[in-house]
C-alpha positions as a Markdown table, in Angstrom:
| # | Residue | x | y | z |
|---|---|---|---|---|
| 1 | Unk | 0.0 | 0.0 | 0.0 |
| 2 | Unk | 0.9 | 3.9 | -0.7 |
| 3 | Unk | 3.0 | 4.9 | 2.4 |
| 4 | Unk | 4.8 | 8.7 | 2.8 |
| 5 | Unk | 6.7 | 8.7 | 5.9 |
| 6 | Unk | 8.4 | 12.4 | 6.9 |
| 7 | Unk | 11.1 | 13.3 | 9.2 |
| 8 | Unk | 13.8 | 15.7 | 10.1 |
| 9 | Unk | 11.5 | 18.2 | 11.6 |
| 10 | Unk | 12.9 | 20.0 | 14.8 |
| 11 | Unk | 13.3 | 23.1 | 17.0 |
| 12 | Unk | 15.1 | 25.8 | 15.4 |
| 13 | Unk | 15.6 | 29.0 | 16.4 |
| 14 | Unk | 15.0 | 31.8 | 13.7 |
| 15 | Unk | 17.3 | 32.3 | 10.1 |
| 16 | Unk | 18.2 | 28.5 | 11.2 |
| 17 | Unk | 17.8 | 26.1 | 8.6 |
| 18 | Unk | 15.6 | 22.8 | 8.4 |
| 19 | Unk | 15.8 | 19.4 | 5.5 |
| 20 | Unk | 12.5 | 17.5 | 5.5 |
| 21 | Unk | 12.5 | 14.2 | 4.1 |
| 22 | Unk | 9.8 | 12.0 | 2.8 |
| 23 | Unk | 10.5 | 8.3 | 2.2 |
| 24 | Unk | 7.5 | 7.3 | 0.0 |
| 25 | Unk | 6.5 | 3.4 | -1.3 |
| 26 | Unk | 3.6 | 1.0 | -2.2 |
| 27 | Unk | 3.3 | 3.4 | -5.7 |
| 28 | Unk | 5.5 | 4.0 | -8.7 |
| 29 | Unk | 7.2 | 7.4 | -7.4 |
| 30 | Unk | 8.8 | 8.7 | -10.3 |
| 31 | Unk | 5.0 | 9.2 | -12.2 |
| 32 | Unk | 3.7 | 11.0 | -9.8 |
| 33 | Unk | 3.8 | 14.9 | -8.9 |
| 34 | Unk | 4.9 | 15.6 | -5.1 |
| 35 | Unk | 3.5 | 17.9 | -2.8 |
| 36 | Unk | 4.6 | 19.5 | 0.8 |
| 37 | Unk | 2.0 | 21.5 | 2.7 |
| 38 | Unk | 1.9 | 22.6 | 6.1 |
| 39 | Unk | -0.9 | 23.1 | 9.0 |
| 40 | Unk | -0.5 | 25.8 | 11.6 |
| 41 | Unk | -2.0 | 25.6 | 14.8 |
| 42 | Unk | -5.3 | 27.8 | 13.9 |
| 43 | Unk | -4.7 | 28.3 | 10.1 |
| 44 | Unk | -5.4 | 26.1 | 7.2 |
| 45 | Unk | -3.3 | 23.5 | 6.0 |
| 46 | Unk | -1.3 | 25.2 | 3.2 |
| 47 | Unk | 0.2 | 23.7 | -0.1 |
| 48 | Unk | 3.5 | 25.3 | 0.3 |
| 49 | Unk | 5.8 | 23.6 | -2.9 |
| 50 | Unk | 4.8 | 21.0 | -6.1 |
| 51 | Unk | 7.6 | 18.9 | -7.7 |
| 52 | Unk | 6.6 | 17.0 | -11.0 |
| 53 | Unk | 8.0 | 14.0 | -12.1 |
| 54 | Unk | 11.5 | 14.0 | -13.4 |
| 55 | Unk | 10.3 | 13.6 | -17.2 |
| 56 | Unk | 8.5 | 16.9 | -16.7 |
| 57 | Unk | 11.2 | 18.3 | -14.4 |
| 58 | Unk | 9.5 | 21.7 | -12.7 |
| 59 | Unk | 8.6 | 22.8 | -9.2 |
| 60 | Unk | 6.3 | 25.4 | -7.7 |
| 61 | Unk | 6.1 | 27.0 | -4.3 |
| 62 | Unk | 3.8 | 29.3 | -2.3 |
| 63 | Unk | 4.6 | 33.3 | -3.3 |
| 64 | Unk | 4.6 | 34.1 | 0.5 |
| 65 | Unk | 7.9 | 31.8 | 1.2 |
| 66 | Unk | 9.9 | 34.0 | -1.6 |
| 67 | Unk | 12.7 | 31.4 | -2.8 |
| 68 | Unk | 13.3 | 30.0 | 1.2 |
| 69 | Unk | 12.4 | 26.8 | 0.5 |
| 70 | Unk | 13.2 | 24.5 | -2.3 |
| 71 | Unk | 11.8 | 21.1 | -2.6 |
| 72 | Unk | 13.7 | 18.7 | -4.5 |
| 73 | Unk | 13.2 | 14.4 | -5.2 |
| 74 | Unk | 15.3 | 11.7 | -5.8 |
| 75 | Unk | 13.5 | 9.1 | -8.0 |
| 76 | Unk | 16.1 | 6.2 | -7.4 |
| 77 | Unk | 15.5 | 6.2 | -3.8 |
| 78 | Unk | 11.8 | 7.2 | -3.7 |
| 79 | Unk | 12.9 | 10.1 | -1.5 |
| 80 | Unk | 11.0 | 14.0 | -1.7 |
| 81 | Unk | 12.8 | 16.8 | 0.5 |
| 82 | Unk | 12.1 | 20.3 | 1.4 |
| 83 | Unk | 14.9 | 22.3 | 2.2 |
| 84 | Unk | 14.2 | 25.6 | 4.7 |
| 85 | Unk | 16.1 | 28.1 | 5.1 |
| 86 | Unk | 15.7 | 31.7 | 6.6 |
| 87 | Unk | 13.1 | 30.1 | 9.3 |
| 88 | Unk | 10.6 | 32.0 | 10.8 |
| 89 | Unk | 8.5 | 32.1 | 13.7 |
| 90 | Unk | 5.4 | 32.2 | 11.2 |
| 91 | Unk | 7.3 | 28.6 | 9.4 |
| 92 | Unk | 6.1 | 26.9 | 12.8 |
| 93 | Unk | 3.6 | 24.2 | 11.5 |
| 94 | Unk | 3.2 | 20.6 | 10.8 |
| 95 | Unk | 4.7 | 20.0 | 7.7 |
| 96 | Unk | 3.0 | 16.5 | 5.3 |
| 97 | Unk | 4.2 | 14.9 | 2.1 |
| 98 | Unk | 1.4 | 14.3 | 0.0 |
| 99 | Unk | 0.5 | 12.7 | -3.3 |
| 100 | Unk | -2.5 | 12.0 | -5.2 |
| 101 | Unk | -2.8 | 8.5 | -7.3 |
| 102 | Unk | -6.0 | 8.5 | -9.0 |
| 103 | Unk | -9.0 | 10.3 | -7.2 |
| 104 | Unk | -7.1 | 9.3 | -3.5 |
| 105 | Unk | -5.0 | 11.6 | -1.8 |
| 106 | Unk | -2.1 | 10.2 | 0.2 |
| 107 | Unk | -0.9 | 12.0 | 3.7 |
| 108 | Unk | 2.2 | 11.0 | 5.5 |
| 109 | Unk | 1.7 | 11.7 | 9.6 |
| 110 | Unk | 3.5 | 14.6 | 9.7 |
| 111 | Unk | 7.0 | 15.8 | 10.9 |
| 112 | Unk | 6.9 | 19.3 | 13.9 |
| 113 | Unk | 8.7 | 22.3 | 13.0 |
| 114 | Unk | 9.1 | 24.7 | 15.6 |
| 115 | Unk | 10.8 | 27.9 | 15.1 |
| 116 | Unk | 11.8 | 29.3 | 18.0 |
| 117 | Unk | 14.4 | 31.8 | 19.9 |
């Protein structure tokens, strides 16, 4: 079955950098577009960066995180990463790999990022 596990989220204190990981499985991970989104305590979850598969190599983020973050894959080891940098208090969320086979969406549990002095 589809699973997207995440880690390397942390405390961090502010203009500290972060690189999230998302081992993914069960589905044939090149094919697919990746997403990472985040959920702040009170706010909406967010779609924060797209990557598309490597035969239509592109990636997308959110216009508020102006070039921070840059989300990258590595098809031969079914890996997704977000790399943060220039963290803010305001970055503090739970961040989620995500990926969408069909009509089903697929959520990873979440890794914590705090931001923090």
């Amino acid at each position: 079955q589809v699973q997207l596990v995440e880690s390397g989220g942390g405390l961090v204190q502010p203009g500290g950098s972060l690189r999230l990981s998302c081992a993914a499985s069960g589905f044939t991970f090149s094919t697919f577009d990746m997403y990472w989104y985040r959920h702040a305590p009170g706010k909406e979850r967010l779609l924060i960066a797209t990557i598309t598969p490597e035969t239509r190599s592109g990636s997308h983020y959110a216009e508020f995180l102006k070039g921070r973050f840059t989300i990258s894959r590595d098809n031969a080891n079914n890996m997704v990463y977000l790399q943060m940098n220039s963290l803010k208090p305001e970055d503090t969320a739970v961040y989620y790999c995500n990926t969408l086979i069909g009509w089903t969406e697929y959520w990873g549990q979440g890794t914590q990022v705090t931001v923090t002095s």
